[in-house]
N, C-alpha and C positions, 0 to 999 in steps of 0.2 A: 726887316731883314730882306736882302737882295731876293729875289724870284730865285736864278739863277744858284745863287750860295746856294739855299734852302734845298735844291732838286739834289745839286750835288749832296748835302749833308744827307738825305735821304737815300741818293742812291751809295754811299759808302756804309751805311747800316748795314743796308741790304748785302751787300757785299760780303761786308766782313764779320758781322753779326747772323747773316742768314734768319734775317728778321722780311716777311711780307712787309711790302712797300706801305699797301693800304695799312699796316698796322702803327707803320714806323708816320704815317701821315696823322690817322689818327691818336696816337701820343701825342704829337704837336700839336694838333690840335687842343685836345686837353689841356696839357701845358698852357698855353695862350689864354684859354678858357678860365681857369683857376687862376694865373695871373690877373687878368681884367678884374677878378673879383677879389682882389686883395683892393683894388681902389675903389671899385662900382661899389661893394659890397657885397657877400654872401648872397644875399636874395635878389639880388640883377639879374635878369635875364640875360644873359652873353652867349651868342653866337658868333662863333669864328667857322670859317670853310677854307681850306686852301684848293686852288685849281689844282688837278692834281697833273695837267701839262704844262700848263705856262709858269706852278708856282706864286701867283698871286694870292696873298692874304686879303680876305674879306672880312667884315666882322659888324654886328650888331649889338648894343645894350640897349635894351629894355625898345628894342624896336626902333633905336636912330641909330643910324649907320655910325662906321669908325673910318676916317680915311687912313690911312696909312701913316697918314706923319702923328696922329691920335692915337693910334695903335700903338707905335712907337716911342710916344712919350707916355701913354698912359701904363703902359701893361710894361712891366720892367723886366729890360733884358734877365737880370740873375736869376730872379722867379722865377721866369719861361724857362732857362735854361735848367736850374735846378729841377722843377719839375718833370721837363721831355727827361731829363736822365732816368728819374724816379719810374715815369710811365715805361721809358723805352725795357727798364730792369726787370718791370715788370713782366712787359711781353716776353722777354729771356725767359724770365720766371715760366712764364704758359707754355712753351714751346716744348723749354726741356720738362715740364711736367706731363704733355700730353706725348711727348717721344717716349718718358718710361709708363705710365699708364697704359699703352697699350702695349708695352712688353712684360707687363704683368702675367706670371707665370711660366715666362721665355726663360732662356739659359741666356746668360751673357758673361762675359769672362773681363777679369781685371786684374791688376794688378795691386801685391799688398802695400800698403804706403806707413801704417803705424797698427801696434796693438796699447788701445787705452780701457783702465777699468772692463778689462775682459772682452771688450768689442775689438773687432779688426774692420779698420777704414780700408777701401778700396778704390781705386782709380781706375773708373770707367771710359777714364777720356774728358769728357765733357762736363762731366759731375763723379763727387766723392760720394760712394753709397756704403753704407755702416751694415758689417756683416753681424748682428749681435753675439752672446756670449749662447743666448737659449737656441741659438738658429744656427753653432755651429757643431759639428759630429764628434763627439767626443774622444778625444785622445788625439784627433789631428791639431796640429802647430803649424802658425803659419807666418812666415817671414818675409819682412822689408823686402822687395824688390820680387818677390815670387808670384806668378799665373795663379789664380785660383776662380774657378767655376763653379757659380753659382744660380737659384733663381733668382727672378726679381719679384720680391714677395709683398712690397707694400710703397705705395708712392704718395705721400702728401706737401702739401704747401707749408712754410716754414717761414715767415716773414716775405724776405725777398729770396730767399733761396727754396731749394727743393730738396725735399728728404726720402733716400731713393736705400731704403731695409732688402737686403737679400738674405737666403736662407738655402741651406745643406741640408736640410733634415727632411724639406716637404718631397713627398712622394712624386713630384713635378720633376724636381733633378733627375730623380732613375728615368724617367717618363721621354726627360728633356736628350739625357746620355742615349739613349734605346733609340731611337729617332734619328741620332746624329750619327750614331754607330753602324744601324745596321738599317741598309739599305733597303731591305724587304718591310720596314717597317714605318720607313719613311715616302715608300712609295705605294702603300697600303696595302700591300698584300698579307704582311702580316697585323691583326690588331692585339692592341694590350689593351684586357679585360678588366683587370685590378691590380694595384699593389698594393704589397703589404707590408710594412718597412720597419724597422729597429735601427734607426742612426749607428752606423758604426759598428752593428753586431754581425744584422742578415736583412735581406730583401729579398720575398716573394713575389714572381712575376709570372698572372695568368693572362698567355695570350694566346688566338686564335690562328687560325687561314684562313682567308678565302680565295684560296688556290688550292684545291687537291692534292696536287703537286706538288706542292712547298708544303715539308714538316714542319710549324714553328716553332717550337722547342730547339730542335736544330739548327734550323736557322738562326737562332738568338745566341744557342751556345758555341756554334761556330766547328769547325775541324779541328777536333784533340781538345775543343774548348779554348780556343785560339781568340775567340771574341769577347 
């Protein structure tokens, strides 16, 4: 592969994928790695490095070098290619798994896309996350094209794809709403103690002040309960 080609195809990952360079280098690398070893064999020792300014491909089996034009003919284009896909998908895979793991327990808001066998899929944007039938409030309905706010209640690995469970019922929602609503609570003047919750019935909410100043009851319920 050209030096040259190679930076470019790297630097359009990066781009467009919003994939790290070094990651989108290391796929390629693997790729090449696991190619070599469809001919060397499983138990070769294969070393490939690419510069990662000029683009050059370097490489080793079992400790004798590979020039380039050996590389070329030994490790086969389709291979490397099908593989850097597979690794690149992967990285996808990691990226959007470590964006919703750490919004575990956050509120995030989507949009409804289908209701199947009682679950409603959601469009997060980047990923479809599946609101289940036990995770949603009983008696609400919720339709094709409509906002609905949620937590993010569970993120795992699913092949190549990611499986991103949100939930209406965890005490996190009122937690996440309270936060977002009222400013005294988001700027920590007032704190939430406990809740106490029944999906769709009632919700208990003991919180505190640490302001003298500030009633938090009031504060929460607002003027005329306007909040």
């Amino acid at each position: 592969m050209d030096p040259n080609e190679l930076l470019r195809i790297v630097d359009t990952i990066h781009r467009d994928k919003n994939i790290d360079k070094e990651i989108v280098f290391e796929g390629i690398e693997a790729a090449l790695i696991s190619a070599a070893k469809k001919h060397y064999g499983e138990n070769a020792e294969v070393v490939v490095q690419i510069d990662r300014q000029s683009g050059v491909i370097t490489g080793t089996h079992d400790g004798i070098p590979m020039t380039p034009e050996e590389m070329a003919a030994r490790i086969g284009a389709q291979t490397a290619k099908q593989v850097m896909i597979q690794k690149i998908r992967e990285a996808e895979r990691d990226q959007l798994y470590e964006e919703y793991e750490a919004l575990k327990g956050q509120l995030v808001t989507g949009i409804v896309q289908r209701f199947e066998g009682g679950a409603v899929t959601v469009s997060l944007g980047n990923v479809e996350a599946i609101l289940p039938r036990g995770e949603q409030i009983r008696g609400e309905t919720h339709n094709p094209g409509e906002r609905v706010r949620a937590t993010v209640y569970e993120v795992r690995k699913q092949g190549s794809r990611v499986r991103v469970i949100l939930s209406r019922t965890k005490p996190q929602l009122v937690q996440r709403l309270f936060e977002q609503e009222i400013p005294e609570i988001s700027e920590g003047v007032i704190v939430i103690r406990a809740i106490a919750r029944e999906p769709g019935y009632r919700t208990k909410v003991a919180v505190s002040s640490t302001d003298p100043r500030v009633d938090a009851v009031g504060a929460c319920v607002g003027i005329r309960g306007n909040r």
